[in-house]
Phi, psi and omega in degrees: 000134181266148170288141179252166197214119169238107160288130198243080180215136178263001177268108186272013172288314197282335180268353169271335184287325164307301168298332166305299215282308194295319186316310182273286205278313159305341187053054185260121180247116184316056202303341187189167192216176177190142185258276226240151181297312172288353163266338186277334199276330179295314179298303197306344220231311183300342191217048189291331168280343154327348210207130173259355210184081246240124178268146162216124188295148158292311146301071128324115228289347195207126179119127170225160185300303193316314159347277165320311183313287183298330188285334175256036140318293193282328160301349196057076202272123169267341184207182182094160173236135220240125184199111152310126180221152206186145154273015152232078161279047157309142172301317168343296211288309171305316183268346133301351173278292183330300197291315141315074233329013194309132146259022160182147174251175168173147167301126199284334180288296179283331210237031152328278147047262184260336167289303194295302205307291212307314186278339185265355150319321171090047193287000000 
């Protein structure tokens, strides 16, 4: 079964080498995309069944990931795997994603990687 992925990047170079990636190395298929915290919370609140696998930058040109994180908190998210991937992996930034429900946080510079093995394990 392919993972579906809805991306949180305000960057499009950084949201096409993302999509590049999950597509090949995961054989992930891209369901949606989002620039800003109210378009991902609107895509997100419209397709709550729609998505296995959800990335989100925290720095947003409108917006921020924590955002997003709380808004799908407050949806009561049943499924999925929730995963930051961001250049402010501060710890503060780490134990708040968390707390927000991410189940994993990682670095965009560094911690690639460590990002992909975690999603293609199938946490």
């Amino acid at each position: 079964m392919t993972l579906a992925v809805f991306i949180v990047e305000d960057e499009p170079l950084i949201q096409d080498s993302l999509k590049v990636v999950l597509e090949g190395y995961l054989q992930a298929e891209v369901v949606g995309t989002a620039l800003s915290e109210a378009e991902a919370v609107a895509w997100l609140q419209a397709n709550e069944e729609a998505w296995q696998l959800l990335v989100v930058d925290l720095l947003l040109k409108q917006g921020t990931g924590l955002g997003v994180l709380a808004a799908l908190s407050a949806l009561g998210r049943k499924k999925g795997i929730v995963v930051a991937l961001t250049n402010a992996a501060s710890p503060d930034n780490r134990a708040e994603c968390i707390r927000l429900g991410a189940d994993a946080v990682f670095d965009k510079a560094a911690e690639v990687n460590e990002f992909l093995a975690y999603c293609a394990a199938g946490h």
